[in-house]
Backbone as ProteinMPNN parsed JSONL, in Angstrom:
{"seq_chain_A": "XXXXXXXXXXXXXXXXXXXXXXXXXXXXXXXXXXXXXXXXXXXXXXXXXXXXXXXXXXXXXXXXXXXXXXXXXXXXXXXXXXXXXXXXXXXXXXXXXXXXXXXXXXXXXXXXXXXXXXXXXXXX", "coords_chain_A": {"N_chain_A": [[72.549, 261.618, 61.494], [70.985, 259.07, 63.557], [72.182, 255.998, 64.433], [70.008, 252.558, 63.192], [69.233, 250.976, 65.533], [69.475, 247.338, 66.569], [66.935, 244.822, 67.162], [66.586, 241.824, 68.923], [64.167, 239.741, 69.292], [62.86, 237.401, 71.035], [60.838, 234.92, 71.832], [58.48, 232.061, 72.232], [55.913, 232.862, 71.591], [53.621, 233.652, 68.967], [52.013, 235.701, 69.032], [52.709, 237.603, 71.082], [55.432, 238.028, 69.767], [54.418, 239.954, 67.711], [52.961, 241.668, 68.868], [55.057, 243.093, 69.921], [56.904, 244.133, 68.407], [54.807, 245.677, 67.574], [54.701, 247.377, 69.175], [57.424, 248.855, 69.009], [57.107, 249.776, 66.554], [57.205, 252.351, 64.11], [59.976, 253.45, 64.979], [63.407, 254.259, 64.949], [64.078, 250.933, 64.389], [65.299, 247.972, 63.865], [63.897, 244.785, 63.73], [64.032, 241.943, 64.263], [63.11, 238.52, 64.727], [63.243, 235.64, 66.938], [62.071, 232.047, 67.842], [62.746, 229.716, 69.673], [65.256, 228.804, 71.478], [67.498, 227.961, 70.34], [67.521, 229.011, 67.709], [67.825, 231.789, 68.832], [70.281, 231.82, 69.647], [71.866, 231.062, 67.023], [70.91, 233.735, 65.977], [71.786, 235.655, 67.032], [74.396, 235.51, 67.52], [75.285, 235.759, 64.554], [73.732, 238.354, 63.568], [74.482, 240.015, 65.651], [72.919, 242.185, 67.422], [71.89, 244.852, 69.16], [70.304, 244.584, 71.437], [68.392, 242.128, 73.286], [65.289, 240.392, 73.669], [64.473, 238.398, 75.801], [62.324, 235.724, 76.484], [62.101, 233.449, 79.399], [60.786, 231.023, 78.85], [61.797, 229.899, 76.896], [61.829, 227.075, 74.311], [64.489, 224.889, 73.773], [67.66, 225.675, 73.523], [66.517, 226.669, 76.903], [65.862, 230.322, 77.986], [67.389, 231.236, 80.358], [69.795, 229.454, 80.235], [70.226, 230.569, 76.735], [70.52, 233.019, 77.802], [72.909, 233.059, 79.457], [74.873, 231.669, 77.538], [74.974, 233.363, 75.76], [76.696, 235.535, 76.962], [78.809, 234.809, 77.719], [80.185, 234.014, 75.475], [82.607, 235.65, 73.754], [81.808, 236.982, 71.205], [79.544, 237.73, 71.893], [79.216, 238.797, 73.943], [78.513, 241.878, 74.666], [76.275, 242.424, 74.181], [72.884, 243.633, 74.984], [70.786, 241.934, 77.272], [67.821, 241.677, 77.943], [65.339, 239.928, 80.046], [61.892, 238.674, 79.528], [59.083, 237.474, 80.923], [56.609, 235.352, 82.071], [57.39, 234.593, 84.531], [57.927, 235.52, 87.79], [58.978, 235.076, 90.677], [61.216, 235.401, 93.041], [63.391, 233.628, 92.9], [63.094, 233.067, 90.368], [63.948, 235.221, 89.479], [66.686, 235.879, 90.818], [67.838, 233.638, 89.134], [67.997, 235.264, 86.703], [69.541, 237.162, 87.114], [71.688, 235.991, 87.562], [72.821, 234.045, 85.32], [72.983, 236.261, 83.631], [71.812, 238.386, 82.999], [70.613, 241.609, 81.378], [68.055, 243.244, 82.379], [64.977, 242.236, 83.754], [61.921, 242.288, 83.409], [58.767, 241.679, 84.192], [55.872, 239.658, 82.508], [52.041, 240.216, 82.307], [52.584, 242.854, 80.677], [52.677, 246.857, 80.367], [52.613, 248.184, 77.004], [53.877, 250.788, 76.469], [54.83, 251.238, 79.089], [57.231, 248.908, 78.707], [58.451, 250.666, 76.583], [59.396, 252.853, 77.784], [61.065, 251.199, 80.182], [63.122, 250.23, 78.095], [64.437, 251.862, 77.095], [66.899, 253.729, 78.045], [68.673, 251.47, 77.247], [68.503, 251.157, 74.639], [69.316, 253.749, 73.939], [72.165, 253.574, 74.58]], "CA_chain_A": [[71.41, 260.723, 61.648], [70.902, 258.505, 64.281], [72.159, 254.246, 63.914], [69.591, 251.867, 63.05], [69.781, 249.899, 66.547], [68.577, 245.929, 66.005], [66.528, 244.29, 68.786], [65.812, 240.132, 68.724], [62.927, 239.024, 70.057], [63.06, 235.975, 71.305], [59.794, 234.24, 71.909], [58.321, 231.006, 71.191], [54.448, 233.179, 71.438], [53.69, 234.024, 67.805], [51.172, 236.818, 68.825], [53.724, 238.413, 71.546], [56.471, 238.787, 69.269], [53.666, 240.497, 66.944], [52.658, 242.332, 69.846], [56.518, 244.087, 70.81], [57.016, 244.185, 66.996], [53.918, 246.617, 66.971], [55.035, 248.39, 70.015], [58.416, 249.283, 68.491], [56.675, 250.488, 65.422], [57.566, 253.918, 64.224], [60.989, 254.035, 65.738], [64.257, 253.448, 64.037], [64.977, 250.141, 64.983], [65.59, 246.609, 62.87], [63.478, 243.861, 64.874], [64.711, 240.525, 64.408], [62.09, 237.161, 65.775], [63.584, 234.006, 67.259], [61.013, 230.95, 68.204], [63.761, 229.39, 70.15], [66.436, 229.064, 72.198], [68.639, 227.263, 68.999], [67.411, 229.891, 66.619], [68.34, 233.064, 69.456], [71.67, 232.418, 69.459], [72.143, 231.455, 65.815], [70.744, 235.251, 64.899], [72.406, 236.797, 67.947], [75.794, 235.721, 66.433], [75.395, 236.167, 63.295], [73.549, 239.891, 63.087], [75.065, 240.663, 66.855], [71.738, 242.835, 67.883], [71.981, 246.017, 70.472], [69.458, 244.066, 72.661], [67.985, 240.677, 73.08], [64.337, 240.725, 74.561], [64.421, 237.098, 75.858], [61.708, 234.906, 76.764], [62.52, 232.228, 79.564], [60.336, 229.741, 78.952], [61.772, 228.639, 74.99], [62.021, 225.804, 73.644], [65.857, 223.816, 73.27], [67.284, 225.349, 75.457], [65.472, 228.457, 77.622], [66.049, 231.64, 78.21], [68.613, 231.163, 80.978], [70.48, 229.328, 79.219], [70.426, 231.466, 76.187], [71.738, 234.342, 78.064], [74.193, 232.412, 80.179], [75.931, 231.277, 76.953], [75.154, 235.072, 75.306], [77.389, 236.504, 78.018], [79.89, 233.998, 77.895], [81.067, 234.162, 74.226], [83.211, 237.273, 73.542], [81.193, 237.788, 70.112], [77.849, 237.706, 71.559], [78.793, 239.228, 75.697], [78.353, 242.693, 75.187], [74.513, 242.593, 73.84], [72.0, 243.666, 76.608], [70.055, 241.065, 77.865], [66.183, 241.956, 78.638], [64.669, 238.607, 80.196], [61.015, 239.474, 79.594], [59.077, 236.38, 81.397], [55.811, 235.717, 83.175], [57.959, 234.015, 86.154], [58.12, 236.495, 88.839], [59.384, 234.743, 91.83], [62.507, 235.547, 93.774], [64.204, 232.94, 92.677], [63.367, 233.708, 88.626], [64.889, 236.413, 89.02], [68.174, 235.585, 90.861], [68.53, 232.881, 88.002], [68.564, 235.561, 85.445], [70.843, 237.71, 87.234], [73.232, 234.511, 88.089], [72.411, 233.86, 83.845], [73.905, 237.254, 83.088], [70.949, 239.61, 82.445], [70.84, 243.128, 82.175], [67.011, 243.115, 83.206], [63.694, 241.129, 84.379], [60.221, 242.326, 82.979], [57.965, 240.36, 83.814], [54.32, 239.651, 82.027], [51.939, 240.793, 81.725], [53.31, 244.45, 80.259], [52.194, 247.646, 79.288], [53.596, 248.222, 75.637], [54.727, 252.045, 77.175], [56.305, 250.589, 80.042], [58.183, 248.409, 78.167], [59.179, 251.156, 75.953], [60.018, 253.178, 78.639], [61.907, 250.743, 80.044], [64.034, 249.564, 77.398], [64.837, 253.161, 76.327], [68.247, 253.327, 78.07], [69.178, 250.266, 76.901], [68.569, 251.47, 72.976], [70.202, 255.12, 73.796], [73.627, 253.006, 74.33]], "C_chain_A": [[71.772, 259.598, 62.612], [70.998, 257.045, 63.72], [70.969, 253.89, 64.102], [69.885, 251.055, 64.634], [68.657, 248.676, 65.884], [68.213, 245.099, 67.186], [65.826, 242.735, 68.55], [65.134, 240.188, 69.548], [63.053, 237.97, 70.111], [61.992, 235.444, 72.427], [59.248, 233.233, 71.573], [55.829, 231.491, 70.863], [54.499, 233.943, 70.24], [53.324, 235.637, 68.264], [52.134, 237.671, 70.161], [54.868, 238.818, 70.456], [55.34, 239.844, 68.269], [53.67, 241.784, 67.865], [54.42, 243.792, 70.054], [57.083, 244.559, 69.216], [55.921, 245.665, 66.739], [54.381, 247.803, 67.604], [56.284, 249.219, 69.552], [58.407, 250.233, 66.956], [56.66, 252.147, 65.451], [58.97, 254.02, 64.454], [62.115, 253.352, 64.967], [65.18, 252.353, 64.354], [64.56, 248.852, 63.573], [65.051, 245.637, 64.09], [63.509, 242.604, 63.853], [63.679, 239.545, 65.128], [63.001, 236.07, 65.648], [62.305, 233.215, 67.589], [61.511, 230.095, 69.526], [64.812, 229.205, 70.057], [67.902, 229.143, 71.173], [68.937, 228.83, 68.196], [68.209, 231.635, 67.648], [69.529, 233.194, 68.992], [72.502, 232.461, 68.169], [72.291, 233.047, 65.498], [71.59, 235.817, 66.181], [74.065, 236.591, 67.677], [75.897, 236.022, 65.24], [74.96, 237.798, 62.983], [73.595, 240.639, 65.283], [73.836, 242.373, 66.904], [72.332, 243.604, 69.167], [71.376, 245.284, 71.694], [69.046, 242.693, 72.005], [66.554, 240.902, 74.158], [63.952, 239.127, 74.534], [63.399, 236.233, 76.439], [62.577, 233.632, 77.887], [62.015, 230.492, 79.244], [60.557, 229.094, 76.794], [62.561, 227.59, 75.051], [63.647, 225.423, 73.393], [66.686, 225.723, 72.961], [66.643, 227.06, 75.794], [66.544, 228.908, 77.873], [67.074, 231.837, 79.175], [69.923, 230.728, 80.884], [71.034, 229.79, 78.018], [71.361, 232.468, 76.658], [73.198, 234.095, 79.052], [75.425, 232.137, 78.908], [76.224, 232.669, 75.827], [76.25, 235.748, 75.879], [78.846, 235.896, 78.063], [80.776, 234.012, 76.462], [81.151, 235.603, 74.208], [82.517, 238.176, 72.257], [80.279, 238.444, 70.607], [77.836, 238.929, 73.447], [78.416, 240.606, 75.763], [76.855, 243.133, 74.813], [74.302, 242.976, 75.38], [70.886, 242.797, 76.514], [68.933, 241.256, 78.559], [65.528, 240.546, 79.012], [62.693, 239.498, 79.936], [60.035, 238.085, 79.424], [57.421, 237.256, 82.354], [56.283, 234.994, 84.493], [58.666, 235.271, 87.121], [58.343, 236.335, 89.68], [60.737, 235.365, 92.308], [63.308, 234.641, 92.997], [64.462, 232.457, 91.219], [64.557, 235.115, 88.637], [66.523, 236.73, 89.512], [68.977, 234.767, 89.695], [68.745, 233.753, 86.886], [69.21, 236.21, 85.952], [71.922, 236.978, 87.217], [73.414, 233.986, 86.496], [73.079, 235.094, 83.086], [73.099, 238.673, 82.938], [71.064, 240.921, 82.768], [69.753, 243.457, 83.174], [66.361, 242.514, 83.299], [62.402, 242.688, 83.809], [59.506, 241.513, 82.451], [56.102, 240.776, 83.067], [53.067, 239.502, 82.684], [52.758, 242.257, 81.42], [52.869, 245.003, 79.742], [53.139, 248.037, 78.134], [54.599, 250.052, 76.118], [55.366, 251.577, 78.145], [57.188, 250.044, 79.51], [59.267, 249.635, 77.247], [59.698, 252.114, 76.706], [61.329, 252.641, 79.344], [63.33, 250.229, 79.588], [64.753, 250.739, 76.799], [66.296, 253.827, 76.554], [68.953, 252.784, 77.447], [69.228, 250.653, 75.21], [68.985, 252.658, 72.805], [71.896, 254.497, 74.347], [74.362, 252.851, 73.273]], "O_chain_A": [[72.911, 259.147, 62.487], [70.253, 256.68, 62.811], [70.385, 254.504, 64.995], [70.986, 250.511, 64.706], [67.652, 248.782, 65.182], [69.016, 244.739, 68.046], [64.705, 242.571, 68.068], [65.425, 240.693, 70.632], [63.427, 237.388, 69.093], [62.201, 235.508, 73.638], [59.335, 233.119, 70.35], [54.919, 230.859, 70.326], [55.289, 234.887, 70.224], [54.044, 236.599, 67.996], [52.082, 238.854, 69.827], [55.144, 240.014, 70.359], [55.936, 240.92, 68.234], [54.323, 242.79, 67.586], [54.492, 245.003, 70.259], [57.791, 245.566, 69.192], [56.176, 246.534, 65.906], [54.509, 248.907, 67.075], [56.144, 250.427, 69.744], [59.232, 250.996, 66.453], [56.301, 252.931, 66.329], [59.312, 255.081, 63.931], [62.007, 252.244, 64.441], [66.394, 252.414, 64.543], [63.751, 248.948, 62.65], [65.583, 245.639, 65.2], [62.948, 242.551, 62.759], [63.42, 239.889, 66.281], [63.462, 235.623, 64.598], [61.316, 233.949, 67.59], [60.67, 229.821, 70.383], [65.492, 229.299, 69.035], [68.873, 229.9, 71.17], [69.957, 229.51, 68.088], [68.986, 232.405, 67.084], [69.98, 234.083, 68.27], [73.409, 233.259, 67.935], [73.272, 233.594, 64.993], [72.151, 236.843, 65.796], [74.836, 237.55, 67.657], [76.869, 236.714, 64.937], [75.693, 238.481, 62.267], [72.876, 241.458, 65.855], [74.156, 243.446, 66.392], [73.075, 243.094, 70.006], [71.885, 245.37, 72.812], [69.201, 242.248, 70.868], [66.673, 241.462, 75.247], [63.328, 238.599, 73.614], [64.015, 235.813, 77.419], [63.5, 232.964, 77.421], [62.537, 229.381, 79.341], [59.945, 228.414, 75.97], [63.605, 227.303, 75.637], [63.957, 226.003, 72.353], [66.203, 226.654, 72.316], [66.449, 228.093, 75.153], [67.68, 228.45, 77.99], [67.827, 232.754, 78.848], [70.937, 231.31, 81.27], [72.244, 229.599, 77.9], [72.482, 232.764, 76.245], [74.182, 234.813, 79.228], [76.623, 232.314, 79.132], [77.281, 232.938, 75.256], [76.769, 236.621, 75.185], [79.849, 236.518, 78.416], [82.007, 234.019, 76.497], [80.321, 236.474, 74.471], [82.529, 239.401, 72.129], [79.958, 239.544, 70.159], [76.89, 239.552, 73.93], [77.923, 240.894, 76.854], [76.396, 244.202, 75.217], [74.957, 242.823, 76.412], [70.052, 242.981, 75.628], [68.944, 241.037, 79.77], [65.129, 239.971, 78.0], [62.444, 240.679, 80.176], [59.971, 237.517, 78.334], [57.108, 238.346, 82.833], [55.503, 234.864, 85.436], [59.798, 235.741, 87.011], [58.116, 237.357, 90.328], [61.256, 235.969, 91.369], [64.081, 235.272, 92.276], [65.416, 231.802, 90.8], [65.497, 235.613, 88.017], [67.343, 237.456, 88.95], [70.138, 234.946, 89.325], [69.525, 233.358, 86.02], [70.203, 236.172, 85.225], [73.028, 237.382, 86.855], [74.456, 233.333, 86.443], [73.662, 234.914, 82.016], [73.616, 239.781, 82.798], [71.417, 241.426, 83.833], [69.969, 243.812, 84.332], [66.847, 241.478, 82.847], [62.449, 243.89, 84.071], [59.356, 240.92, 81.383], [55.429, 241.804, 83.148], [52.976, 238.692, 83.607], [53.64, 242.557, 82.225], [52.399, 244.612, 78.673], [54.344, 248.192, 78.336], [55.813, 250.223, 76.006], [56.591, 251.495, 78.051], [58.27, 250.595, 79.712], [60.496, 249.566, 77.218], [60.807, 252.395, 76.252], [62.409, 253.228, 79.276], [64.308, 249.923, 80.27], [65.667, 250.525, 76.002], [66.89, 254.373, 75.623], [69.936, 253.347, 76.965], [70.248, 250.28, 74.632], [69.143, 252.986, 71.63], [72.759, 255.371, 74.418], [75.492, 252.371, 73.372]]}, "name": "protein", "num_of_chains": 1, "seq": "XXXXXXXXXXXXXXXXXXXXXXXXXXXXXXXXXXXXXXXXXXXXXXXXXXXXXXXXXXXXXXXXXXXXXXXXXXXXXXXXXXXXXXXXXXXXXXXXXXXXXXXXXXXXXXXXXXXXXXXXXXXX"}
């Protein structure tokens, strides 16, 4: 039988994490909600999650931050790092590579793309 993988959400939009929470439905995973930045890395040390589907814009401190200091502690560096952001510029998206991320999807999103997407990342 196939592991349980565990995926944080990390959002400070109630009805998005609802939203990726629904999309994941059915499938054998453990989904985890942060609000912010504080609370991410609390749960991402403590129940060390397969993935992190990160929001940049939360609350104390954002999402670049988050995964900058995700990547940097030896407990927390080998998570994968999904930024998943409506900032789509050039220069969002060098900050989350220069931040550590594995990827950038940005918002809006179809709930199949995403799960498409992320489907690598949860066959690791």
């Amino acid at each position: 039988m196939a592991e349980t993988k565990t995926v944080l959400v990390a959002d400070d939009e109630t009805m998005l994490r609802q939203l990726i929470r629904a999309t994941f439905r059915g499938r054998p995973l453990r989904i985890l909600e942060a609000a912010s930045g504080a609370e991410t890395l609390l749960l991402a040390r403590s129940e060390r999650p397969h993935l992190v589907l990160l929001d940049v814009g939360l609350p104390e401190p954002d999402g670049y931050a988050v995964c900058a200091a995700l990547k940097k502690d030896p407990v927390t560096a080998g998570i994968k790092v999904v930024m998943l952001t409506a900032r789509a510029q050039r220069h969002d998206l060098e900050r989350g590579a220069a931040a550590g991320a594995d990827a950038y999807i940005t918002k809006p999103f179809s709930p199949q793309r995403l799960l498409s997407d992320l489907d690598g990342f949860l066959r690791d």
